[in-house]
C-alpha positions in Angstrom: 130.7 241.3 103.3 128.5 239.4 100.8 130.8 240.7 97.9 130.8 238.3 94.9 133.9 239.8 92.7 131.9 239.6 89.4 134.6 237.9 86.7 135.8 239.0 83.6 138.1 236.7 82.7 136.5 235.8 79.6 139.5 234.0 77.9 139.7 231.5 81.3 135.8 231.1 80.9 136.4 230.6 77.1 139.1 228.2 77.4 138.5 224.4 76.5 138.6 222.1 79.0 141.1 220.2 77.6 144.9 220.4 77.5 146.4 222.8 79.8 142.8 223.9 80.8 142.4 220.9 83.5 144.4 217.9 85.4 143.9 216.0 82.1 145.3 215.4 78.6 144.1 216.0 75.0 144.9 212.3 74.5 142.6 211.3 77.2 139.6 213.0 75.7 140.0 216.7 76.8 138.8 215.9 80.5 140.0 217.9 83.2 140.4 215.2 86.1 142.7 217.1 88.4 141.6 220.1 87.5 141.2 221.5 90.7 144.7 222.6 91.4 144.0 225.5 89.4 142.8 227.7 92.3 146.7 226.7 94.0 148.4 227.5 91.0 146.8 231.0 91.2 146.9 231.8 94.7 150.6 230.3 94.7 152.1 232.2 91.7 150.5 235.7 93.7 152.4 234.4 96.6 149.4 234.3 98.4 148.6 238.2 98.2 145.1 238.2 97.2 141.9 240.1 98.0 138.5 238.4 99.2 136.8 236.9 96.6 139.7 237.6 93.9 138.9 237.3 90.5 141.3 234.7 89.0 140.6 232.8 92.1 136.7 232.4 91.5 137.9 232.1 87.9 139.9 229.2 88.4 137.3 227.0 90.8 134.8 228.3 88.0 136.8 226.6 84.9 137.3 223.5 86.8 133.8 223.2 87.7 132.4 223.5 84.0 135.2 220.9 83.0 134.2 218.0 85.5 130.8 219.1 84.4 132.0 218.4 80.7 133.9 215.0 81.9 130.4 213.9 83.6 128.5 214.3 80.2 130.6 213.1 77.9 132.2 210.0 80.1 136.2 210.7 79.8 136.9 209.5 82.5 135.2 206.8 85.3 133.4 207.9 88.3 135.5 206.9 90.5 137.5 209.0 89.6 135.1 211.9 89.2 133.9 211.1 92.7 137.2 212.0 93.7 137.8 215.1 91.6 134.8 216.6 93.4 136.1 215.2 96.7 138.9 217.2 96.2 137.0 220.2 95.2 135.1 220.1 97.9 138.2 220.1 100.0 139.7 222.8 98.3 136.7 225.6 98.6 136.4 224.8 102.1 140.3 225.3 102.6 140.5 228.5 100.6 137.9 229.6 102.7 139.4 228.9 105.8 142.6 230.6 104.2 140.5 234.1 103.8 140.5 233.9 100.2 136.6 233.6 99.7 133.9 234.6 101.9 130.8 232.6 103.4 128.4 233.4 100.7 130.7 232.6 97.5 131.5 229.5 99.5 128.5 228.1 100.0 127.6 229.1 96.2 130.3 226.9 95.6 129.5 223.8 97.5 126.1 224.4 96.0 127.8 223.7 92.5 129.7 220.7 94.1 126.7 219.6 95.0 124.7 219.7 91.6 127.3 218.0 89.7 127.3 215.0 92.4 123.6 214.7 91.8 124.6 214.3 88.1 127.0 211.7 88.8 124.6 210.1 90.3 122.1 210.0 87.5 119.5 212.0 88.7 118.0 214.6 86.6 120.7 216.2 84.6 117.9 218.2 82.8 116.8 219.7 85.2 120.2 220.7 87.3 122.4 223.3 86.0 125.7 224.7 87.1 125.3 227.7 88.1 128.5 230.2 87.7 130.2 231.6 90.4 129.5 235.1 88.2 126.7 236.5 89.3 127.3 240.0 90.1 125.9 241.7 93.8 122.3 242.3 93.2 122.9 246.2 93.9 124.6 246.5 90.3 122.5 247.3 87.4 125.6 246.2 85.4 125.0 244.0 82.4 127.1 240.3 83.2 129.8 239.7 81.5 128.9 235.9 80.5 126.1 235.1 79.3 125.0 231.7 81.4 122.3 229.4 80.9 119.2 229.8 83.0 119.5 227.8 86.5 116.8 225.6 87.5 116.4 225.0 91.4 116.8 221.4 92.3 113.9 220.8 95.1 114.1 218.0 97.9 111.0 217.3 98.9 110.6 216.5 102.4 107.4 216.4 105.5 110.1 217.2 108.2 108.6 220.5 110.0 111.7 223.1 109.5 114.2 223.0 112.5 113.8 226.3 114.5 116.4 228.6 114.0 119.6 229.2 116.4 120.6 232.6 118.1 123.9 232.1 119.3 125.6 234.2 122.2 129.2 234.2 122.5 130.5 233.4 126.1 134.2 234.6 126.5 136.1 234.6 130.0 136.7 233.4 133.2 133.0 234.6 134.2 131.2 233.9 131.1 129.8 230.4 131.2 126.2 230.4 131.4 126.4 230.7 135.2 127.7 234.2 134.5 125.6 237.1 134.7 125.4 238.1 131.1 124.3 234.2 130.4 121.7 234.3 133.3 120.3 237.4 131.1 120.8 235.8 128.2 118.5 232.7 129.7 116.0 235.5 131.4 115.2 236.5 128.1 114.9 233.1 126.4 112.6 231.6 129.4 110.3 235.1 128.6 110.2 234.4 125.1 110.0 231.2 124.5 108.2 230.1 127.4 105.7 233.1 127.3 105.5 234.3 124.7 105.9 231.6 122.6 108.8 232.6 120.4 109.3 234.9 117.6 106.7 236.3 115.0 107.9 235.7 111.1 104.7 236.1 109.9 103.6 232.1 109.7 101.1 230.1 111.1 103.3 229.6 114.1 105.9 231.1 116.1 109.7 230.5 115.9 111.3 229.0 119.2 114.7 230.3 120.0 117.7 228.1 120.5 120.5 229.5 122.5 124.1 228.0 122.6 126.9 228.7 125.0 130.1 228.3 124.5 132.0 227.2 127.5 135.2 225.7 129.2 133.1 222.3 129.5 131.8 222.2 125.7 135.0 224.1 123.3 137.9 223.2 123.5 138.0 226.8 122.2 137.5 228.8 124.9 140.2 231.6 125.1 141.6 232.3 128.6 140.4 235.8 129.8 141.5 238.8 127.3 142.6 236.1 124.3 141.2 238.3 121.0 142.4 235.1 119.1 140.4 233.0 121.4 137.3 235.5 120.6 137.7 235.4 117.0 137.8 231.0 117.2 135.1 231.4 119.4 132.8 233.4 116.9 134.5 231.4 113.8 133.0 228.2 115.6 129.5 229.3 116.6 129.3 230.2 112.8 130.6 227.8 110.9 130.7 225.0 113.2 127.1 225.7 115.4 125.4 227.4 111.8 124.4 230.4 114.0 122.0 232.7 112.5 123.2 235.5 114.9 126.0 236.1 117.7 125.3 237.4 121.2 128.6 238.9 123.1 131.4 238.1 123.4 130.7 238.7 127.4 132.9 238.7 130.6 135.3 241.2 132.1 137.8 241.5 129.4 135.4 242.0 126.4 135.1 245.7 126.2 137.4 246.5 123.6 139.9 243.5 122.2 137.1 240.4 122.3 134.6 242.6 121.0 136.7 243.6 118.1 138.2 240.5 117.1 134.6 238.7 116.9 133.0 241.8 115.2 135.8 241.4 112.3 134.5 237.4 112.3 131.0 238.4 112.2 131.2 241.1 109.3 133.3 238.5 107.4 130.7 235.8 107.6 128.4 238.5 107.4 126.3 237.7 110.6 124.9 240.4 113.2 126.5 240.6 116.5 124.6 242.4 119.5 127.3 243.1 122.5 126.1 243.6 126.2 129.7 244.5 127.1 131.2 247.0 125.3 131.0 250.7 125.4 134.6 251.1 123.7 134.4 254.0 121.1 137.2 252.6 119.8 135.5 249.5 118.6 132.9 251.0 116.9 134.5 253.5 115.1 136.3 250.5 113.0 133.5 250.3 111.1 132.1 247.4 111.6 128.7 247.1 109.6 127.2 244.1 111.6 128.3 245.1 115.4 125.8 246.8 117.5 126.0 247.5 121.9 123.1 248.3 123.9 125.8 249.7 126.7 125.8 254.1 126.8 129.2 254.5 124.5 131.8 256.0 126.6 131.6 259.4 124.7 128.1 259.7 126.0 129.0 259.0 130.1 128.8 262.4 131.0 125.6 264.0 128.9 123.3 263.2 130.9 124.6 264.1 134.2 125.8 267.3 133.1 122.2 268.3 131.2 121.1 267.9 134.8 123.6 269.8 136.2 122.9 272.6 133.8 119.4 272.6 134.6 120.4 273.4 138.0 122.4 276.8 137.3 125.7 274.8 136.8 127.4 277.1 134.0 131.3 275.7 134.3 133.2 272.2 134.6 136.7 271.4 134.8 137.4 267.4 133.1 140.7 265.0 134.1 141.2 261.9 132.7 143.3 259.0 133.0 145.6 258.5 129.7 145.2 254.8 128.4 147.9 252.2 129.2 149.1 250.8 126.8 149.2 247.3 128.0 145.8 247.3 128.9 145.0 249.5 125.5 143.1 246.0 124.0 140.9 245.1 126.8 139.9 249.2 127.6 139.8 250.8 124.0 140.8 254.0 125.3 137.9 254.1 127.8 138.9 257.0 130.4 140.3 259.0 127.3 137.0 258.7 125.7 134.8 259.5 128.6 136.9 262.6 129.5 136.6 263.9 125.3 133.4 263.0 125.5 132.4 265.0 128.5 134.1 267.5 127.0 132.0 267.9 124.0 128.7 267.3 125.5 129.5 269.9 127.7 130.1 272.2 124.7 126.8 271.3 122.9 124.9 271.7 126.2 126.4 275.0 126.6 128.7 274.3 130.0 131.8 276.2 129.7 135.0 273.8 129.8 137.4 276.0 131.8 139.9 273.0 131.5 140.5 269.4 130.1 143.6 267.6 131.7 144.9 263.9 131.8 147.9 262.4 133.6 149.5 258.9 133.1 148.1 255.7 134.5 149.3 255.0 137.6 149.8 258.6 138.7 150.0 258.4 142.4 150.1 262.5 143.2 147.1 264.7 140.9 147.9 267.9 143.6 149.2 270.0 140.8 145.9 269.4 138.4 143.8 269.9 141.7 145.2 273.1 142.2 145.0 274.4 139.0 141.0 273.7 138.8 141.1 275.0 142.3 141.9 278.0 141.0 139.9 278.0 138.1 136.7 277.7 140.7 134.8 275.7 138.5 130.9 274.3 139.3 131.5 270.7 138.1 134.0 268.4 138.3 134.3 265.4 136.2 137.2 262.6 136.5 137.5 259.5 134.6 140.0 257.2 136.3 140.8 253.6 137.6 139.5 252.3 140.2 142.0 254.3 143.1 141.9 257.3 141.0 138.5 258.9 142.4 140.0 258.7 146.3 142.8 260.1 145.1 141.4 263.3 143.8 138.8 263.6 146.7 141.6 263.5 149.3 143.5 266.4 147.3 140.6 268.2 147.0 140.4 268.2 150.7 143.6 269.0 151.3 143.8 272.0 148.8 140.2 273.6 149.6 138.7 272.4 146.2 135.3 272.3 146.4 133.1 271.9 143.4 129.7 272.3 143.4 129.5 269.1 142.1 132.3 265.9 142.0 131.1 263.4 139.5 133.4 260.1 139.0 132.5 257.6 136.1 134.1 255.1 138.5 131.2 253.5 141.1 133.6 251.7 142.9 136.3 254.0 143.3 133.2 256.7 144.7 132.3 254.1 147.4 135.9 254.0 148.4 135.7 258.0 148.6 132.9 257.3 151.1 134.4 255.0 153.3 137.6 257.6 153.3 135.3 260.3 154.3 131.9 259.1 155.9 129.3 262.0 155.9 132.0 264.2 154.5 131.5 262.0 151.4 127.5 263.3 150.5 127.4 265.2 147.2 129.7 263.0 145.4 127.8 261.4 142.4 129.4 258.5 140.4 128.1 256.4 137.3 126.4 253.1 136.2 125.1 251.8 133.2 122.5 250.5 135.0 120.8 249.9 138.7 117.8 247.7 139.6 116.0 250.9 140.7 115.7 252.6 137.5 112.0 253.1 136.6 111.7 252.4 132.8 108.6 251.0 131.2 109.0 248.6 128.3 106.0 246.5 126.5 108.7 244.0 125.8 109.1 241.7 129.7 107.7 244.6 131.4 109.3 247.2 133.1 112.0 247.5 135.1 110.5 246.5 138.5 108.6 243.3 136.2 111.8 242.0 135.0 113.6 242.3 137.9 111.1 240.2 139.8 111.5 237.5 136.6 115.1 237.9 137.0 114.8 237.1 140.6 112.6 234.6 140.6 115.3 232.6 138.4 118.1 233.0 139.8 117.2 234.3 143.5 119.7 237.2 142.9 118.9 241.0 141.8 120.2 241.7 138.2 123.4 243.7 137.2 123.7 245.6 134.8 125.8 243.0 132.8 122.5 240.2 133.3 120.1 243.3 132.4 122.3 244.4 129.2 122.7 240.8 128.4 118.4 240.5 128.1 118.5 244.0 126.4 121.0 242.9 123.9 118.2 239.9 122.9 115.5 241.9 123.3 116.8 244.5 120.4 117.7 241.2 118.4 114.1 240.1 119.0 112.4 243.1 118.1 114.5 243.6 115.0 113.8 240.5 113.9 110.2 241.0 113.9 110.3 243.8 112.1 112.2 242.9 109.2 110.0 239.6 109.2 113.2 237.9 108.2 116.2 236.0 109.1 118.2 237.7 106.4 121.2 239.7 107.6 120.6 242.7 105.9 117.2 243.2 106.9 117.7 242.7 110.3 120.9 245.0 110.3 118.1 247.7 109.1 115.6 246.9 111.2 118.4 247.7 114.1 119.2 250.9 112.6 115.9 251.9 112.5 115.0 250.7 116.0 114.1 253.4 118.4 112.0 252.3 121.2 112.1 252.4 125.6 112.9 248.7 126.9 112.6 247.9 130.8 116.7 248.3 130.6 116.2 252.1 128.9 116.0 253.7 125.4 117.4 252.2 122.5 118.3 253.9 119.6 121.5 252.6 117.4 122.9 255.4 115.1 124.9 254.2 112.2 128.2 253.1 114.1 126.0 250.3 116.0 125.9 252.6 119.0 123.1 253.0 121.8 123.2 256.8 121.8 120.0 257.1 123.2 120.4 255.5 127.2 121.1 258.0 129.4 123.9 256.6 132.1 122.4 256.4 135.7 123.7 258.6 138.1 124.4 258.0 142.3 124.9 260.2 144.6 125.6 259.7 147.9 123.3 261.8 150.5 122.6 262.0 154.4 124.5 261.6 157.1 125.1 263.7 159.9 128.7 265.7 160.8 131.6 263.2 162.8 128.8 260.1 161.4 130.0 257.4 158.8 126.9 257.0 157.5 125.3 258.6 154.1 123.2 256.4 151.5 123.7 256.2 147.6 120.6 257.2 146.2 119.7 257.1 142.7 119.7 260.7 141.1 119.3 260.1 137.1 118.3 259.8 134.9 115.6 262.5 135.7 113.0 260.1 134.2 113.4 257.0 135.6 113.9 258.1 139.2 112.2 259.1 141.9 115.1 260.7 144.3 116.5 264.6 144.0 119.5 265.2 143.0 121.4 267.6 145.6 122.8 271.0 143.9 125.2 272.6 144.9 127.2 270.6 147.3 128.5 272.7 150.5 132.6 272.9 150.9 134.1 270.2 152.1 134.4 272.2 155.7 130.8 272.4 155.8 130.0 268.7 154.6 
């Protein structure tokens, strides 16, 4: 987003300052007190439909910055006066960029000018302080300018103050996300780690950066959106930013921020042009907006199924059979289109594993009868099942699979909770079933970065007397990626820490990550349950930890027995 609209309006740039060219008059020496309604009169007479960073607009603050410039050298009018011209200028570039009409970086070059010519008013140096245009064009064009400007002189502050360290700002959005939550509780996991042990950040300097971290919360905003509120998401991001002077955003977190929060902060972020890391969404749909500055540690929803089904086929599994439910569209802006995208997804990496999809279905939300789907896989005799659903959906399909004689040789759910309900339904009758987490607490990755998985749950423990979830343990992934991509850019700036992330490939105590170019963790396998032991007319049968392969020690049972033999 750091777009400066190069301008070639060479007749505004031309123009003299006096006359119609500022608030002025010719009689009162050609000054342009006033002047700054010029950016009004443009963006009014366009009836407000302008693009970022238009043209005339930068034109217009340009004109009326070189004319109070030309009123401070030559004296036409007193400084009072001035002093409020560039009040009011200051005013107005901070409302136009409130409006959208500029972006962060053409604003600030803007208050930089504002800030030059006050130093002039004031007497100080006028040698050395120039007013730098508002024309420069992106450094990625080789373009010759179309203005030829004077040369720009830095004005230097001297000061002993040791630099303030800088501020990594999660987002906390919902009922659950204060810093009590469990994404903040990660969040603090990994700042006690690396500031307290580690002793911050590397840059590259003599010492190391500390790390800052600040929630925003029902006690400290007045912003805080109520659970689902995308507008409250986007205020919530717009403050930490311009308001806090983030460097980066964590989240937004809590239970409603998979698709709607997510999106409406990502759209702040790329605006202000500021990375954001999310611990909470795996919604394709949000990263297939485009957003250049959003990245998730979560498995994407497309990718549920690969890794469960690469084990499967490694076990002589040849066929699978995929229902999903369709996405409501009331609850379209908190899921993204989750159970559509897990089912499609399954689908494909099926194909490119080389499972054979005998059949893709989905029903409505809310379907309270799937017998006619059941019986069509039954009959299609499939090895693998897969079913995306809410949270009753999985019970349902287990108890018309039972009733109809469908027995997989696998059932596979990407719904933990409604699997757990399958086994209460069906006790030992239940073993075989497998469901699917982002994370557990008994996955065995090794990471260089606080330890592996056993070495930060014990940290996270020791804080908070609690195991982690996978939403604490995504939260202290999330930072962790920030941290390491940080360090390897050896900057602060945006766009080098944006490439460091795309370039990041490593194996964290939370599991690999690898971001492609949609800000997407494509490289964390889900981890896979399944529910084993038990003995026949018993209630009793144990989730066990299956998969990924890797970072497990337990055997995955293949193929399950009918349900009559269970």
């Amino acid at each position: 987003m750091k777009l400066l609209a190069a301008l070639v309006s060479v007749t505004l740039l031309a123009a003299s300052c006096g006359g119609d060219g500022g608030g002025g008059t010719e009689d009162a020496g050609g000054g342009c007190a006033g002047g700054y309604h010029r950016v009004w009169d443009v963006i009014d007479g366009r009836d407000g439909e302008l693009d970022i960073n238009d043209a005339e607009v930068l034109a217009a603050f340009d004109l009326t910055i070189r004319c109070i410039r030309v009123d401070i050298d030559e004296a036409h009018v007193g400084v009072d006066e001035l002093r409020g011209d560039l009040d009011d200028l200051r005013d107005d570039v901070e409302t136009v960029f409130a409006d959208r009409y500029i972006d962060g970086p053409v604003r600030d070059s803007l208050l930089e000018r504002v800030d030059v010519l006050e130093r002039l008013l004031a007497g100080e140096s006028t040698e050395a302080a120039t007013v730098p245009p508002t024309t420069t064009a992106p450094p990625t064009t080789t373009a010759p300018p179309t203005t030829t400007a004077p040369p720009t002189t830095t004005v230097a502050t001297p000061t002993t103050e040791a630099p303030e360290p800088e501020v990594i700002g999660p987002i906390v959005i919902g009922a659950l996300a204060t810093a009590d939550s469990d994404e903040g509780r990660g969040y603090l996991t990994w700042l006690d780690w690396l500031n307290s042990e580690r002793g911050g950040i590397d840059l590259g300097g003599e010492e190391l950066l500390q790390i800052e971290l600040i929630f925003i919360d029902e006690e400290s905003s007045t912003l805080y959106p109520p659970p689902g509120n995308p507008q409250g998401a986007s205020d919530a991001a717009e403050e930490m930013i311009v308001v806090k002077d983030v460097d980066f955003l964590m989240g937004p977190s809590g239970d409603y921020a998979n698709s709607g929060l997510t999106e409406a902060a990502a759209k702040v972020a790329d605006f202000y042009d500021v990375v954001i890391i999310t611990p909470s969404s795996d919604a394709e749909a949000v990263f297939d907006h485009g957003y250049g500055n959003l990245f998730g540690v979560l498995t994407p929803a497309g990718l549920y199924a690969e890794s469960i089904l690469e084990m499967l086929a490694e076990r002589g599994a040849e066929t699978v059979v995929i229902a999903y439910a369709e996405t409501d569209v009331a609850h379209q802006h908190f899921s993204g289109g989750f159970h559509t995208a897990v089912g499609e997804g399954a689908a494909e990496s099926a194909f490119l594993i080389g499972l054979d999809v005998l059949a893709i279905e989905s029903y409505p939300a809310g379907t309270a009868d799937v017998s006619d789907i059941v019986s069509r896989f039954r009959d299609l005799d499939p090895d693998v099942f897969i079913g995306s659903g809410h949270n009753e959906d999985p019970l349902m399909f287990a108890l018309a699979a039972a009733d109809l004689g469908f027995s997989p040789d696998a059932m596979v759910f990407s719904d933990s909770f409604g699997a757990w309900q399958v086994k209460n339904e069906f006790g030992h009758q239940a073993r075989t079933v497998i469901d699917l987490e982002q994370w557990s607490d008994e996955v065995k990755w090794r990471g260089q970065w606080i330890g592996n998985t056993a070495e930060f749950n014990t940290r996270y423990e020791d804080m908070w007397g609690d195991n982690p979830s996978y939403q604490a343990a995504g939260a202290a992934a999330a930072s962790l990626a920030l941290t390491i991509a940080i360090e390897a850019a050896g900057s602060l700036d945006t766009e080098a820490v944006r490439n460091a992330l795309l370039d990041l490939d490593v194996v964290t105590f939370y599991g690999p990550i690898d971001f492609d170019e949609k800000g997407r963790n494509i490289a964390k396998p889900m981890s896979a349950f399944q529910y084993q032991g038990g003995e026949p007319g018993s209630d009793m049968t144990t989730r066990f930890l299956v998969g990924p392969a890797e970072a497990t020690w337990n055997e995955l049972v293949y193929p399950a027995p009918s349900w009559g033999e269970r």
